[in-house]
Every structure is written in structure tokens, then in C-alpha cells.
C-alpha positions in Angstrom: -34.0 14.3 2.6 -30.6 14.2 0.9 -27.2 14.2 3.1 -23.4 14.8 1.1 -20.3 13.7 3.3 -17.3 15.1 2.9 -14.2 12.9 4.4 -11.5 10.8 4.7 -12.1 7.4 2.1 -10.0 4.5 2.6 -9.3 0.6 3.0 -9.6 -0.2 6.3 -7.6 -3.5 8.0 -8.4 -4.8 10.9 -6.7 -6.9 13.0 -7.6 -8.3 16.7 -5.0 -9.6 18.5 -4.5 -10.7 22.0 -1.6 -8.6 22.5 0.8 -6.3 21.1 3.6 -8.3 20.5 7.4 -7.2 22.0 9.9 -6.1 19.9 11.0 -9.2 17.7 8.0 -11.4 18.4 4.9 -12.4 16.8 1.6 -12.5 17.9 -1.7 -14.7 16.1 -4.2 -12.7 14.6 -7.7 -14.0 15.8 -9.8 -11.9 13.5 -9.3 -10.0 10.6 -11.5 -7.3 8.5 -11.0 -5.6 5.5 -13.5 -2.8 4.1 -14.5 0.2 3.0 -13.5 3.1 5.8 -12.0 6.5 6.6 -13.9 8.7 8.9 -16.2 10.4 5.8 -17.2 6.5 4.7 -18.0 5.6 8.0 -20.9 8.2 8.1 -22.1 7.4 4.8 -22.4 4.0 5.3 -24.1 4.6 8.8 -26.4 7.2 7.0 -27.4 4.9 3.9 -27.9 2.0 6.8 -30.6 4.2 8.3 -32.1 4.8 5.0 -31.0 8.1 4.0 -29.7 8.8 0.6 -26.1 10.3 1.3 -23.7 10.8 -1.7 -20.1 10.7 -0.9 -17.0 13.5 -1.9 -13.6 12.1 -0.8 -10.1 11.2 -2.7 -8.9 7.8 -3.7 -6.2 6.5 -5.5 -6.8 5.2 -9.0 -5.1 2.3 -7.7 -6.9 -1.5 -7.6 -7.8 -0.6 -3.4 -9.3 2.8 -4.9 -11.8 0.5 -7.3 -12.6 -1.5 -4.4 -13.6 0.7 -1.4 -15.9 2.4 -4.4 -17.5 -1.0 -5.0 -18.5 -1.3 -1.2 -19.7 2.1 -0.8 -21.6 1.5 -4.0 -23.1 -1.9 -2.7 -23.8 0.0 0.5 -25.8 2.2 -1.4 -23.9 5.4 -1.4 -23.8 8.0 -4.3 -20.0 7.9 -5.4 -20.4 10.1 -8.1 -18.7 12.8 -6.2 -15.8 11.1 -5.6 -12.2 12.0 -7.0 -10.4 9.3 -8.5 -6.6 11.1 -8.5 -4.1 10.0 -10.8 -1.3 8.2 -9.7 -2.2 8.0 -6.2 -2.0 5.6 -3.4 -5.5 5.1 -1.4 -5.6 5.8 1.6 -5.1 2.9 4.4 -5.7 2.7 8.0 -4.7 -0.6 10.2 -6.9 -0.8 13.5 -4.8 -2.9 15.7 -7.3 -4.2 18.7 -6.0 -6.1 21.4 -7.4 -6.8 24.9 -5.6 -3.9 26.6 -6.6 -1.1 23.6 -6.5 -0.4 20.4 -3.8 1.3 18.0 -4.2 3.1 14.9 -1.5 3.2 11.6 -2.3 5.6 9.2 -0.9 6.0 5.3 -2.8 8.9 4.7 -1.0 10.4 1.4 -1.5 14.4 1.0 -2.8 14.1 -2.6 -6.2 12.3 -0.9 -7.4 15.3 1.4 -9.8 17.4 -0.9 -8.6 20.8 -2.2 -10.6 23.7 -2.5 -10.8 22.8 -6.4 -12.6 19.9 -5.4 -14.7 21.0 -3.0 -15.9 23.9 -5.9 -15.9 20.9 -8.3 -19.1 19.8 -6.4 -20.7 22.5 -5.8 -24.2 20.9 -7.0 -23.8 18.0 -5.3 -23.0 20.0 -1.9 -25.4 22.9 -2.7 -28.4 21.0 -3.2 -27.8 19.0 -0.3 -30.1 19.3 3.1 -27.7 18.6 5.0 -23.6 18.3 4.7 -21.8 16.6 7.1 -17.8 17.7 6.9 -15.3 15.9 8.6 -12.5 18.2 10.0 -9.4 15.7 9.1 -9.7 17.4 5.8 -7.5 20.6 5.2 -9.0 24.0 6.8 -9.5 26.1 3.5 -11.4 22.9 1.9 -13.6 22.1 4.9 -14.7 25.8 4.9 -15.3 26.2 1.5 -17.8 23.1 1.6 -19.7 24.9 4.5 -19.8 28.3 3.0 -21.5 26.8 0.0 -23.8 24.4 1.9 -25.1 27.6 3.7 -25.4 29.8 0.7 -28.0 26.7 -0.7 -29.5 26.4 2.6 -28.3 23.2 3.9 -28.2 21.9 7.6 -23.8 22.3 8.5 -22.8 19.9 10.5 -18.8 19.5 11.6 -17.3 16.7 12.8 -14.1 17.1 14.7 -12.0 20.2 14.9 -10.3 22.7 12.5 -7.3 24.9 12.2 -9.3 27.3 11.3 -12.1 28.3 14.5 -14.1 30.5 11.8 -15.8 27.7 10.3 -17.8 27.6 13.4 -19.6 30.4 11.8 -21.0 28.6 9.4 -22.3 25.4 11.2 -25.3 24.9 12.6 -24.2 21.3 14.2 -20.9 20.7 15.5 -19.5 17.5 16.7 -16.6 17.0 19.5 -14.6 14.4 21.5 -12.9 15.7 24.3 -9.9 16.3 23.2 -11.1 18.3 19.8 -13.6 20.3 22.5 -10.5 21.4 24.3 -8.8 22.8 21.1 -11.4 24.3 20.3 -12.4 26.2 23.6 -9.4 26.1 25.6 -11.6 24.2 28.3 -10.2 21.3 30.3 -13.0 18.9 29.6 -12.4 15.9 32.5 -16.2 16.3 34.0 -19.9 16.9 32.9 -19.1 19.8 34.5 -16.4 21.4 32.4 -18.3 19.3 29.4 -21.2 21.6 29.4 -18.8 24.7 29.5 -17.6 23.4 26.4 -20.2 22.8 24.7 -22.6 26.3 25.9 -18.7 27.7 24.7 -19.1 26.2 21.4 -22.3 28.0 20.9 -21.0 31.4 21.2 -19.3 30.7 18.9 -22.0 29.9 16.1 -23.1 26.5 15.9 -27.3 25.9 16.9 -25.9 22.3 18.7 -22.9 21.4 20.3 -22.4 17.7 21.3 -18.8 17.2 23.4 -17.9 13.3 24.6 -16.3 13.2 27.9 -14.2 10.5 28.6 -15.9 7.5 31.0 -18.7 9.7 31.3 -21.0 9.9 28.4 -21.9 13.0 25.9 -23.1 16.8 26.9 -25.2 18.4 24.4 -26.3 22.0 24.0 -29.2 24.1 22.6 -31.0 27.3 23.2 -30.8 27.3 26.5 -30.6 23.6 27.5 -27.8 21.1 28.2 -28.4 17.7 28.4 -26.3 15.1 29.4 -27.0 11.0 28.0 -24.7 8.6 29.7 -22.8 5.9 27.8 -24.9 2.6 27.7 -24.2 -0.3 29.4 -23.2 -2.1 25.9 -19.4 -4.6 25.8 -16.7 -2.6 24.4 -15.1 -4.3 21.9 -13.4 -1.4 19.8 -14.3 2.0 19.8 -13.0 2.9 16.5 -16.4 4.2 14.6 -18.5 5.0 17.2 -18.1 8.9 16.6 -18.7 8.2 12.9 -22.4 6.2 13.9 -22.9 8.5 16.2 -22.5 11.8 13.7 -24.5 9.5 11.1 -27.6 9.7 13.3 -27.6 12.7 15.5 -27.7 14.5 11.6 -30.7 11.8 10.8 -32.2 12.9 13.8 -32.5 16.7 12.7 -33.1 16.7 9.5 -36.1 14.3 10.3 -37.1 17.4 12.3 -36.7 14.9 16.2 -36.5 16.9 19.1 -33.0 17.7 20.1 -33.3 15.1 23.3 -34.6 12.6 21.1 -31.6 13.4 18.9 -28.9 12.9 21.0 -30.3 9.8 22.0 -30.4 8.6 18.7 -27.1 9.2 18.4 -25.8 7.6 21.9 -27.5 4.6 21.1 -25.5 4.8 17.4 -22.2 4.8 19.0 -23.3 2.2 21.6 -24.3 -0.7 19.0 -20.8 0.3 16.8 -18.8 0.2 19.7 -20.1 -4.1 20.9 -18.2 -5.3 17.1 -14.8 -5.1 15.6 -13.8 -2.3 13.5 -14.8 0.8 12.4 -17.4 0.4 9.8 -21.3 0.9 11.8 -23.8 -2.0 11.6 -26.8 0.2 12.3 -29.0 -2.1 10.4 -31.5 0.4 10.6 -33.4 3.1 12.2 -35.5 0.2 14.8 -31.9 -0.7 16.1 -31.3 3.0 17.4 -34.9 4.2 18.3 -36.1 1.9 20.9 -38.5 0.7 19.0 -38.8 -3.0 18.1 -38.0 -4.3 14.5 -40.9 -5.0 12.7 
């Protein structure tokens, strides 16, 4: 069982605050993070935490925060072969502002790290020989499909996460991924309900994918197969940032297949993913491993 990611790499900052501060104010900081993140990371390092070997294809800067997100994903035991080291580039950084109302993002997200096609053909073994290859959709629409189209011509497991500019990809997935707002770009459903939730996700199907899993705001997840819809509540977990839970949650619904799990058991898995990311700080999961999102006690 071998898993490629394709996605956003970057340094991650994290900073918990009481409160926003006004407009010429400060506010203390009572915790801060810094690490290895971007959307793409996030799943490898939730994959490689529940023991799969995942490699890694993203941009970074060649730039001293470049060298050092590739040192964690390295000690988190991710393949970083893949990854593109671009010339006079600035890595990517994302500031995760959490406060006790919300949280707020800042992005530098330079265009030179999203992949290009070139890359993405680059790596054509590393994709093509994968068994599964999760691509995350913040990546530019001709790059994202060409990934897919090559994953399925070597037989790999397609799994999206997130939504595209281009709809056609869809045909080439087997597993698609969606919050609510992504599931009503793609379908041009209203997703506010379980209701309207499973609409979106039995939509989603038509449209190619095998599974469809759509969040719904204060509700929970609605997944689709065959002919079933199922829908798992969010747990009763503290929310202390939800930044990552999507990324934990991706990391082991696509564990959860490949290992061959029922598709109930699956999305359970994957629930229980997002729940345990969703009680720390940050975006980076802390799956420890696959006991902490089975039910089943460590040993």
C-alpha cells in the first residue's frame, strides 16, 4: 500500500490569541506553533502517522523555510523525493490566527508554488505506480487533472479533495472529498441540511466519483455509495481549531479503502480523524496512529 499527495507545502504559524485585537492595539499571544503545513502536508503527515508510506509532490522555495518544512516532512517520515525545489522562490506561508470567537487565515501563497502540468508529468512514476493519489484541488485545474488522468491510466485509487475549475476531473476520481461550500460549487445544491447534503453527494456520483463525502455545517458528514447514504454526526470532541480536520479526515477515509474497510467503517474512520485534529491547535493532525481512530484500544 503506497499513497502520493499532491498539494499545497508550506510553513505554517500559528498563533492563539484571546482576541482579535482593534485597529491600533495589541493583543498577547498565548501559544504559538510553527511547522510543516499546507493542505497536501497535512495529509501526508496524517497518512505516514497511520502507517502508510505516502511520498509527497508540492513546490517550495529554495529559500532556508523551504529546507526546513522538508526536514519535518522527512522526520515525519514522508517521501520528499517528489518535491520541487524552485529557484528563486519564496515558500509558501500560512498564519492561523485562533482566538476564542474563531479563527482567521493569512495566506502568501506565491503562484510559482502551485504545480504545473510539467511537474505533475515530471512524476509520472512516482504518481503512476502509486495505489492511491490523493490531489488536493487548491492546485491549478490543468495540473490537478493531469495527476488524475495518469493515476488512472496506472490503476491507482483517485481521490479529490476540494473543488476544481474544471467539473471534468470528476471523471476520473473514484473518491471525492467536499465541505459545504466546495459541494455547492460543485452541484449547484444549497447544502444547509442532511437533507440537501445527501442530494449533494448522490449528485456528485453522477457525475463519476464511486464515493462522495459532503460536510454540512453543525451537522456532521453525508457519504454516498452504490445505492447507500450514510450520515456520521460530528463527535462530541472540544473544538479548539478546526484548521486540519479536512486534511485528517481525507488522510484516513483514503487509508480506509485502500485497506479494503467497508465504506461505513470508512467514513467512520475518517469522522473520528477530523474529531481528534479538531481538540489541538493548528492544522498539522496528531493521529498517533491507527488505535486512536478505530475504536480500538492502544496496545
Amino acid at each position: 500500500m503506497y499513497v502520493t499527495v499532491l498539494g499545497q507545502i508550506a510553513r505554517d504559524l500559528v498563533l492563539q490569541v484571546a482576541r482579535i485585537p482593534d485597529k491600533g492595539t495589541a493583543a498577547p499571544v498565548r501559544e504559538r506553533r510553527e511547522t510543516l503545513g499546507g493542505k497536501g502536508a497535512n495529509i501526508a503527515v496524517g497518512l505516514a502517522q497511520l502507517g502508510v508510506p505516502v511520498a509527497l509532490l508540492g513546490v517550495v522555495g529554495d529559500d532556508l523555510a523551504g529546507e526546513r518544512v522538508l526536514a519535518r516532512a522527512g522526520a515525519d517520515g514522508i517521501d520528499t523525493t517528489p518535491v520541487i525545489r524552485r529557484e528563486r522562490v519564496t515558500t509558501a506561508l500560512i498564519v492561523d490566527l485562533v482566538s476564542d470567537e474563531g479563527w482567521h487565515y493569512l495566506e502568501d501563497i506565491p503562484d510559482a508554488t502551485l504545480l504545473t502540468e510539467g511537474d505533475v508529468e515530471a512524476a509520472r512514476p512516482v504518481i503512476g505506480q502509486a495505489d492511491a493519489v490523493v490531489i488536493q484541488l487548491q492546485q491549478p485545474a490543468a495540473a490537478a487533472k493531469r495527476a488524475a488522468a495518469i493515476a488512472r491510466q496506472g490503476g491507482a485509487k483517485v481521490v479529490l479533495d476540494g473543488v476544481s475549475d474544471d467539473e471534468s476531473i470528476l471523471d476520473l476520481a473514484d473518491v471525492v472529498r467536499v465541505d459545504h461550500r466546495e459541494g455547492e460549487l460543485f452541484t449547484g445544491i444549497r447544502i444547509t441540511d442532511e437533507k440537501s447534503g445527501a442530494r449533494a453527494a448522490r449528485e456528485l456520483l453522477k457525475r463519476g466519483p464511486g464515493f462522495a463525502a459532503v460536510a454540512v455545517e453543525e451537522i456532521g458528514n453525508v457519504f454516498a455509495w452504490d445505492d447507500q447514504v450514510l450520515t456520521v454526526p460530528h463527535g462530541d470532541e472540544p473544538v479548539v481549531d478546526t484548521t486540519g480536520a479536512g486534511d485528517a479526515f481525507v488522510a484516513a477515509l483514503t487509508r480506509a479503502l485502500l485497506r479494503g474497510e467497508s465504506p461505513e467503517t470508512a467514513a467512520r474512520q475518517a469522522v473520528a480523524a477530523a474529531g481528534v485534529t479538531v481538540g489541538r491547535l493548528g492544522g498539522r493532525p496528531d493521529l498517533g496512529s491507527p488505535d486512536a481512530i478505530s475504536g480500538t484500544p492502544s496496545a
